[in-house]
N, C-alpha and C positions, 0 to 999 in steps of 0.2 A: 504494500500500500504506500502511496506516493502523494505527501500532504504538501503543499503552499511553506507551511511554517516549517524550517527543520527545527532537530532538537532543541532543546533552549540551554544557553550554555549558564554557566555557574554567574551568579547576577548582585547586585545590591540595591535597592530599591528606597522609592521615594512613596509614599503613597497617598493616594489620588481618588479620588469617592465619586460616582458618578451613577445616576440611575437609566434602567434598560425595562423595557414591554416584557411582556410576557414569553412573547413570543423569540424574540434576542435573547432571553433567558436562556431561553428551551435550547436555541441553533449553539450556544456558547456552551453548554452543559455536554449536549453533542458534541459539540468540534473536542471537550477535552477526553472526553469519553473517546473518539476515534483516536485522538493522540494517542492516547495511553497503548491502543491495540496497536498501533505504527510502530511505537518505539518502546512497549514495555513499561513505561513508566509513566508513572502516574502525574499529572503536575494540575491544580487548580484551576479557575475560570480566571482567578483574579493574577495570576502566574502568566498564562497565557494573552491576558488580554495586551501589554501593553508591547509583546514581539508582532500582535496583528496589527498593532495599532503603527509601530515603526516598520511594519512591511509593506503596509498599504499607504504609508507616505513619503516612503522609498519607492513605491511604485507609477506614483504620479509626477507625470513630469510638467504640472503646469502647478504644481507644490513647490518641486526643487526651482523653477525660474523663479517664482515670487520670494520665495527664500533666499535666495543668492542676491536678488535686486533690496530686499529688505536689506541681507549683510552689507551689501554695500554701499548703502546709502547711512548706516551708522558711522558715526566718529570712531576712527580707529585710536585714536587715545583722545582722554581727555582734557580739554582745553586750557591752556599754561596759560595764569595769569603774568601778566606784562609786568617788569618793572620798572619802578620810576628810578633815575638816575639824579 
């Protein structure tokens, strides 16, 4: 069997609270459930959500332009105050 997400490698996390339908419930509960049978091992909805969530934003590529024009349009350092002589 041959998933979208590979395994998930060893991680540290931040965490993040967000509510889902019933129905996103149900498909996420799923997708860990078929993980587990792909790869053996067992890993959580709240585990897995944030590798679909960086896969599917690695996979749009009208995300990465806007993001690259966002980075570049920030100050790459921040602004020296002047001094008086």
């Amino acid at each position: 069997m041959t998933l979208k997400l590979d395994r998930l490698p060893d991680r540290e996390s931040v965490k993040i609270t967000f509510s889902a339908d019933a129905d996103l419930k149900a498909a996420l509960n799923d997708y860990a459930e078929i993980y587990r049978r792909a790869y053996g091992q067992k890993e959580s909805v709240a585990d897995l959500i944030p590798f679909m969530l960086e896969a599917f934003m690695n996979a749009d590529p009208g995300f990465k332009r806007a993001r690259k024009e966002l980075e570049d349009a920030r100050p790459s350092s921040p602004p020296t105050k002047a001094t008086e002589v």
